[in-house]
C-alpha positions in Angstrom: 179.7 -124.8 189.5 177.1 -124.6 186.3 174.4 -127.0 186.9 174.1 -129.3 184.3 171.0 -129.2 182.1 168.3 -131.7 182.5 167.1 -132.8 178.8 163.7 -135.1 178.9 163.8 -137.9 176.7 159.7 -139.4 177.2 158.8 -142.9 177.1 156.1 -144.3 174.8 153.1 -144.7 176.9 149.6 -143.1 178.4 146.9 -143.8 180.7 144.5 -142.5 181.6 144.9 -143.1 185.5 141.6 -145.2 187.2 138.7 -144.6 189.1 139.0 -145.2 192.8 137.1 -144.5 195.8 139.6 -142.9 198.5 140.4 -145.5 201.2 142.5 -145.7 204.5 145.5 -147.4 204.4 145.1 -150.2 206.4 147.2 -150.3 209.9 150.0 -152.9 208.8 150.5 -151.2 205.5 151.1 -148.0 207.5 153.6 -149.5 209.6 156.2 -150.7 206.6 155.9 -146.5 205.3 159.0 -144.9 206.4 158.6 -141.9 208.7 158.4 -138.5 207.0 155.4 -136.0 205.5 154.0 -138.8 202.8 154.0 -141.5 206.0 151.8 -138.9 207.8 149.6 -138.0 205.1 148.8 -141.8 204.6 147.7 -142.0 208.0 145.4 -139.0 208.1 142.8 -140.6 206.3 141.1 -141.5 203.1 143.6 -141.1 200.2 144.4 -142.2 197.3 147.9 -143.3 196.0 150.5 -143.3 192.9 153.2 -145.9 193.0 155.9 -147.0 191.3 159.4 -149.2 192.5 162.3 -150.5 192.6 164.4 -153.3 193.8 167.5 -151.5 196.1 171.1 -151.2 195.4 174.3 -150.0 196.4 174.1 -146.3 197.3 170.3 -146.0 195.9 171.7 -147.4 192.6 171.3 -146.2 189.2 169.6 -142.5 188.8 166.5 -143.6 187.6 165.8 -145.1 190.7 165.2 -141.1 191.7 163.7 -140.4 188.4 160.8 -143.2 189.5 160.0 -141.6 192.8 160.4 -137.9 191.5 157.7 -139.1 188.6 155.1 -140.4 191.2 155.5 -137.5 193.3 155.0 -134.5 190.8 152.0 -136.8 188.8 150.4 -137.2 192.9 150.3 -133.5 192.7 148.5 -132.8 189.0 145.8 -136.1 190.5 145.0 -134.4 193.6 144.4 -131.0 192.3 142.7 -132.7 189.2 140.4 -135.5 191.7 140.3 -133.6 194.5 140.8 -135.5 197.0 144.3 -136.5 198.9 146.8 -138.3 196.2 150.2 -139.5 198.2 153.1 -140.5 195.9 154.7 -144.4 197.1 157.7 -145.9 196.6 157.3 -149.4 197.1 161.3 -150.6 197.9 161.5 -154.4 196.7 163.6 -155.5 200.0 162.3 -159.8 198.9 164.1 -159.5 196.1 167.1 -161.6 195.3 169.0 -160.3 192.1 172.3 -159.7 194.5 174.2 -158.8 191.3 172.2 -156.1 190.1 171.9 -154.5 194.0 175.6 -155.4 194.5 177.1 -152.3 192.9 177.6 -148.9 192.2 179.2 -146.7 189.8 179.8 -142.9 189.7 182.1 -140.6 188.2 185.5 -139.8 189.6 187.1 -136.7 189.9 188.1 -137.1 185.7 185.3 -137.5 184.5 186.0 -141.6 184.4 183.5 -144.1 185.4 184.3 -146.0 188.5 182.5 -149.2 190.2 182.5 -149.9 193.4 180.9 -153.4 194.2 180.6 -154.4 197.4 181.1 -157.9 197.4 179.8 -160.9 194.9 177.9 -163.7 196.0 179.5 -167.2 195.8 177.6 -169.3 192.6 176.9 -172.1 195.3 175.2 -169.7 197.8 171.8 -169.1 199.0 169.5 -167.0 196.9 168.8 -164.5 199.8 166.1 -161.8 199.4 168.1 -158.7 199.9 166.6 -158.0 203.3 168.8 -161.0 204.4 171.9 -159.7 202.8 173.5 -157.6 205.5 175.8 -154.7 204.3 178.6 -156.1 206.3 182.4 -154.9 207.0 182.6 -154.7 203.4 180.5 -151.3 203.0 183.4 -149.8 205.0 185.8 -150.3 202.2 183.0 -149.5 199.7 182.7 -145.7 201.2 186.2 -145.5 201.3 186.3 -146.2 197.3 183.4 -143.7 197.0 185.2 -140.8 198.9 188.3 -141.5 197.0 186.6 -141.5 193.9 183.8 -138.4 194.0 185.5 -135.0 193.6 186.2 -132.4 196.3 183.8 -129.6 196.4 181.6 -128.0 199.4 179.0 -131.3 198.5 181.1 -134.3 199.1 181.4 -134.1 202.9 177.7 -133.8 202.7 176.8 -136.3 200.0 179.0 -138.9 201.7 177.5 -138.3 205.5 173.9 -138.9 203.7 175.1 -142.1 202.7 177.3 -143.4 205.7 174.2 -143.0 207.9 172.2 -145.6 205.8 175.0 -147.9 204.8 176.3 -149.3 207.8 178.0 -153.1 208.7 174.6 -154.6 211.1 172.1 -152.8 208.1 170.9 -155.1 205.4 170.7 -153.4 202.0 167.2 -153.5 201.5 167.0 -151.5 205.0 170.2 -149.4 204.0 168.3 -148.7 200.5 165.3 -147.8 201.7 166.7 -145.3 204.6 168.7 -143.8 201.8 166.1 -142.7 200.0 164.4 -141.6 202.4 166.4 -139.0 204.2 166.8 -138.2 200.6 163.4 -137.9 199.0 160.9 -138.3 202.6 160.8 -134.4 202.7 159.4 -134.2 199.8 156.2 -135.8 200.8 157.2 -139.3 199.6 156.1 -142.3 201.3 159.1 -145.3 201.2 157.0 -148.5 201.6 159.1 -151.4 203.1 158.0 -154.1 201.4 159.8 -156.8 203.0 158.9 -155.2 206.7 157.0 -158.3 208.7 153.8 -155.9 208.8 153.9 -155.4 205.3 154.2 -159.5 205.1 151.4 -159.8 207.2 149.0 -157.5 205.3 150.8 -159.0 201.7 150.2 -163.3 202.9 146.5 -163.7 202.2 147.0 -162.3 199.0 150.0 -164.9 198.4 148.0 -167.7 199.7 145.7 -167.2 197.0 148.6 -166.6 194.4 148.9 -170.5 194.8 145.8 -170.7 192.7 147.2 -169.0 189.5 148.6 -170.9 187.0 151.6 -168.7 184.7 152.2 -169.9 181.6 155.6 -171.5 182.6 153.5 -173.9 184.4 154.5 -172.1 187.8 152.3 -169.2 190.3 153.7 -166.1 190.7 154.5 -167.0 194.7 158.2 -167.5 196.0 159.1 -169.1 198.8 162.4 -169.0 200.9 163.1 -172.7 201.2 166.7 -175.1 201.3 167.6 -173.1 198.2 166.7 -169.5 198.7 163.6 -167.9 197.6 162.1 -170.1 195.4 159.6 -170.3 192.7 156.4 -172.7 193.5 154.1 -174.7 191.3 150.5 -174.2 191.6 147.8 -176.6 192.7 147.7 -177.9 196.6 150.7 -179.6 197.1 152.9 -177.3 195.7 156.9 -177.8 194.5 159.5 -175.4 194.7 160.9 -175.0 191.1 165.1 -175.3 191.8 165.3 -178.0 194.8 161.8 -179.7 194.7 160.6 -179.3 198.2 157.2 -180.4 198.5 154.7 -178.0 200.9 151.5 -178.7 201.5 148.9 -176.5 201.7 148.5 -176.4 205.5 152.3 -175.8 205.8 152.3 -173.0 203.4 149.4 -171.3 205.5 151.5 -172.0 208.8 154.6 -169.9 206.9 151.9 -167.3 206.2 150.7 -167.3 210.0 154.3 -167.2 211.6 156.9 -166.2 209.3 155.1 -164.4 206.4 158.9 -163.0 205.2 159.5 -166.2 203.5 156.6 -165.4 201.1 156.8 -163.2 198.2 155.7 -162.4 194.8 157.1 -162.6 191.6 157.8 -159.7 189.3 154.2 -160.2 188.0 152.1 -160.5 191.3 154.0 -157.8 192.8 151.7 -155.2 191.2 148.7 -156.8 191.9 149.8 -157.5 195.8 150.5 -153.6 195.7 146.8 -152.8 194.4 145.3 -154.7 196.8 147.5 -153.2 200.1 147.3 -149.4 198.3 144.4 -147.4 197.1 146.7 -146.9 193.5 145.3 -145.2 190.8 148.2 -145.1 188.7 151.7 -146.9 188.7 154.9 -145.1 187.0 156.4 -147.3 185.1 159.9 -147.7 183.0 159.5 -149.1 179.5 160.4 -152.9 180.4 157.5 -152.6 183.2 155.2 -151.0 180.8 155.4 -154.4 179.3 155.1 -156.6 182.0 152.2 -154.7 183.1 150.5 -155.7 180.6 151.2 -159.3 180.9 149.8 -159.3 184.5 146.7 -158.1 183.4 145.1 -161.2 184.1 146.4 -161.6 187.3 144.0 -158.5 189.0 141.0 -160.1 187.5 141.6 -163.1 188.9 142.3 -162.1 192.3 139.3 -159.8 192.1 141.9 -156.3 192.3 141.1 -153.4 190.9 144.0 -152.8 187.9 146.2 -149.3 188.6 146.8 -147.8 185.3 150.2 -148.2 184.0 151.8 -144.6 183.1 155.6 -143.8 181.8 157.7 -142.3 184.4 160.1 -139.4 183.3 163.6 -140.5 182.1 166.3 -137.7 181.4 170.5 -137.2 181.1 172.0 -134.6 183.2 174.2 -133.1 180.7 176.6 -130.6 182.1 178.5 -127.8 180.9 181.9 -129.5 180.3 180.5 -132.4 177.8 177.7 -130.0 176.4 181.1 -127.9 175.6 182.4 -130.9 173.8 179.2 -131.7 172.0 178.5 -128.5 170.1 182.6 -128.3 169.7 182.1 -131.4 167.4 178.7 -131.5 166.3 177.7 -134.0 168.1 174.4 -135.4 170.4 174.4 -137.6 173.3 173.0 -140.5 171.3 176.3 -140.4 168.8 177.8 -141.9 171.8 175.8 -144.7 172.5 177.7 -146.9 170.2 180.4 -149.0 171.6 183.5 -148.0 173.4 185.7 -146.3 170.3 183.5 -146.3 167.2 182.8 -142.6 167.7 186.6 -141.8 168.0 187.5 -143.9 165.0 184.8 -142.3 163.0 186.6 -138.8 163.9 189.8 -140.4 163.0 188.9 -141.9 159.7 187.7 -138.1 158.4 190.8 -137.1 159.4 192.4 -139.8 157.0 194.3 -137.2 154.0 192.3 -137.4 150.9 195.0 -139.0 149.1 195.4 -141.5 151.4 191.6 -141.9 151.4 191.6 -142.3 147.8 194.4 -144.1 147.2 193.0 -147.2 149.4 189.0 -146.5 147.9 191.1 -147.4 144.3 193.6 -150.1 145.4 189.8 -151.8 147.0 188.0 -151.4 143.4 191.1 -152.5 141.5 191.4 -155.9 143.4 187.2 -156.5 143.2 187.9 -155.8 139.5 191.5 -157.7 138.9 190.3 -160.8 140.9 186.8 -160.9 139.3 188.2 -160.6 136.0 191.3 -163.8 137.6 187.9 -165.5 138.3 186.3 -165.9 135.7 189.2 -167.0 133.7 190.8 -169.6 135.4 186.9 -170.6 136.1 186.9 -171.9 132.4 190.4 -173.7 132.6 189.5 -175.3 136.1 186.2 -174.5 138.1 187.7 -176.0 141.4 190.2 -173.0 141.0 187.7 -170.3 141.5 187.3 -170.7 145.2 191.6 -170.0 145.8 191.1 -167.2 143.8 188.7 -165.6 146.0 190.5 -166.5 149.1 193.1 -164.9 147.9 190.9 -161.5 146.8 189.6 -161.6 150.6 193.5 -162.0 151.8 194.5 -159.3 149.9 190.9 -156.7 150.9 192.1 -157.6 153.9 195.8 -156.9 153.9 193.8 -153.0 152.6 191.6 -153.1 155.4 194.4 -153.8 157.7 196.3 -150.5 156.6 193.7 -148.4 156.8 193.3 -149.5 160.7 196.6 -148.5 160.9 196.4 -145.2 159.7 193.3 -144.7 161.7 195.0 -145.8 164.8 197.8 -143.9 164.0 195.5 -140.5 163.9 193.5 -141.3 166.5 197.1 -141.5 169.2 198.4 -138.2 167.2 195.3 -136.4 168.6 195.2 -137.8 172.2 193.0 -134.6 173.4 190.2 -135.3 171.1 190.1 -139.3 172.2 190.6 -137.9 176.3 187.2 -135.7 175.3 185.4 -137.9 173.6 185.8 -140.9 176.3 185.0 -138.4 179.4 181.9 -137.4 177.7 180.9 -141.1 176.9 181.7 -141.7 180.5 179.3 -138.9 181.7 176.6 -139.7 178.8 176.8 -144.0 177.9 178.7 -145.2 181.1 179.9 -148.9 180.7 178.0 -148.5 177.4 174.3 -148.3 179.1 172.5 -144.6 179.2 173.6 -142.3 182.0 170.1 -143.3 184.0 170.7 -146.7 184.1 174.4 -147.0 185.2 175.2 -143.7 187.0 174.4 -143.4 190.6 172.9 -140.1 192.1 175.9 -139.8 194.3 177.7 -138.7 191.1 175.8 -135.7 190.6 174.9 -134.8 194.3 178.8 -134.2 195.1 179.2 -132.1 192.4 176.5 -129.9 192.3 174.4 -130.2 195.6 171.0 -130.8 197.0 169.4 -128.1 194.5 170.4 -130.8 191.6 167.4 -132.4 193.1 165.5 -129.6 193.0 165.8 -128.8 189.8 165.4 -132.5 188.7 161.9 -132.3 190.5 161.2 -128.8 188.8 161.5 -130.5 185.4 159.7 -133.5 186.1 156.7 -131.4 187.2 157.1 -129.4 184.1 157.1 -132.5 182.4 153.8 -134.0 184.3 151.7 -131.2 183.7 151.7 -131.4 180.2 149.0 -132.6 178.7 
């Protein structure tokens, strides 16, 4: 099978990445990395890092979630050859994370080229805001492979793709564990260290940092420290007796150091001290970055000066579409580019149908439109001077009959767009490959997808082109 071509569409954004003295990873730290070549290179001595992240999902969840590690580890390569000095590529899995619907699903393309999602199960609206490290994969994963085998096509990949898988998602794993072992066995050969953040000896290492998280003072009033109390992880006020934002348990400070001490898991940062936490525990000159981060980043400036960490410099990560031969075939049949599709579900196909409209048709409703503007303007203004209060039925009764016009031509356009059933199948599979569920392939698509289809050298040539891409100045 062709592999698909890999187009790079950049996000705004440069750094230039900043000056750190090499440093070794501290013992803890080392002990939350995920065996494999980046794990070992981390523990031979001084390095320095590149990092970037992600909370996990279903299956490794959307494809930019490989796009993110793939970007840290061809930019580790162009620092280390550039500083001199070990660079190791991180990627820091956000396992205390509690967003259940975003880590609860997966979707990949079926044998026709249709988008299917698998979820594994939803969380009740009364339940527990778990980190994801809580949330065990259960007997429901079983049934979620089964919908993935059914769904991905047969070729000499799928047997493959879906052992990769089944050995990380498994009933007794939680998916933070499942998500990080994933992309592990996936990406750990390729010198990439996968940092369990919500591993107790990563806790351990992260809870003096938290405890003086207390101290800040967000803008919403709140710190940037979570806790795990009688509702879930929970936001806390600042100040020394803090108050947990959703079900107002009070914790002092001695009981907050004792959580720290003996269960450091319930502790966690937000979305903003998560960066800062990661500078402090990692020797990170640069962090890859998507463009909602980019701007976070930014906001948590602050934050590093205050707990006296050095900032990492914020850099884009690569973002791409895998565009393969079948919709390429379908773009340059029609003229088309990938961002025609990313309108909603039909437009495209009704534009295509509306062209197709017979010029006398096309004309004929263009006049009947300018001869009722005209007529009813002309209706206005006279009965206007017999009886003002008449004007407004007359124009409800110009918009009924535009309408009644408008109506037709939907018609027609309908009509067209069910004559020529091939077109509309084309059009749909290619949105389905390109937009999925109306978000860019990257975002909604999971790697699985591609991996049955085309095989471990998709991956390869993924990482080829974000090297490319890296090196440029």
């Amino acid at each position: 099978m062709t592999m698909p071509r890999i187009v790079s569409t950049p996000i705004a954004g440069a750094g230039v990445p900043a000056k750190l003295p090499p440093r070794r990873v501290s013992a803890d730290v080392l002990a939350a990395v995920m065996p494999g070549p980046g794990r070992d290179r981390l523990a031979a001595g001084e390095v320095l890092t590149v990092t970037t992240g992600q909370q996990p999902g279903l299956f490794t969840g959307p494809l930019y979630t490989i796009y993110k590690a793939l970007s840290v580890a061809a930019l580790a390569r162009c620092l280390e050859r550039d500083l001199k000095v070990p660079v190791v590529p991180v990627f820091w899995v956000a396992g205390d994370d509690h967003d259940f619907a975003e880590a609860n699903h997966a979707s990949v393309l079926n044998a026709a080229g249709d988008v299917t999602r698998i979820v594994l199960r939803e969380r009740p609206a009364d339940a527990l805001l778990l980190p994801l490290f809580r949330e065990p994969c259960g007997p429901e994963i079983g049934k979620a492979l089964e919908q993935l085998r059914a769904a991905l096509p047969e070729s000499e990949f799928t047997a493959q793709t879906l052992a990769w898988l089944e050995a990380s998602y498994r009933p007794e794993t939680n998916l933070a564990d499942a998500g990080a072992d994933a992309l592990n066995r996936l990406l750990g050969p390729r010198g990439i260290a996968v940092f369990r953040a919500h591993d107790p000896a990563a806790k351990r290492a992260a809870a003096p940092w938290l405890l003086r998280g207390l101290e800040l003072v967000l803008p919403d009033g709140l710190s940037p420290v979570l806790v795990e109390g009688s509702a879930g992880r929970d936001r806390l006020s600042s100040g020394g007796s803090p108050v947990t934002r959703r079900s107002g348990e009070r914790f002092t400070r001695a009981a907050l150091e004792r959580i720290a001490a003996e269960s450091p898991e319930r502790l966690s940062p937000n979305v903003l001290l998560r960066p800062v936490i990661e500078g402090a525990l990692f020797p990170t000159v640069a962090y890859a970055a998507g463009p909602a981060e980019l701007e976070y980043l930014e906001t948590a400036a602050p934050l590093y000066a205050l707990l006296g960490v050095t900032r990492q410099t914020p850099v884009p990560r690569w973002s791409g579409m895998l565009l393969e031969a079948r919709v390429a075939k379908v773009l340059e049949r029609y003229n088309l580019t990938p961002e025609d599709f990313a309108g909603p579900p039909g437009a495209l196909e009704a534009r295509f149908a509306r062209d197709a409209v017979p010029a006398e048709i096309a004309d004929s409703i263009a006049r009947l439109r300018a001869e009722l503007e005209q007529q009813y303007g002309h209706l206005a203004t006279e009965i206007a001077r017999i009886d003002p209060t008449l004007e407004r039925n007359v124009q409800s009764t110009r918009n009924a009959a535009l309408a009644g016009t408008n109506e037709v031509e939907k018609k027609v356009v309908a009509t067209l767009k069910r004559a020529n059933e091939t077109l509309t199948g084309q059009l749909a599979r290619a949105r389905a490959a390109l937009f999925p569920e109306g978000k860019p392939q990257e975002r909604a698509l999971t790697a699985a997808s591609f991996v049955a289809r085309y095989g471990p050298e998709l991956v390869d040539a993924i990482e080829a082109e974000v090297a490319r891409w890296a090196s440029l100045p």
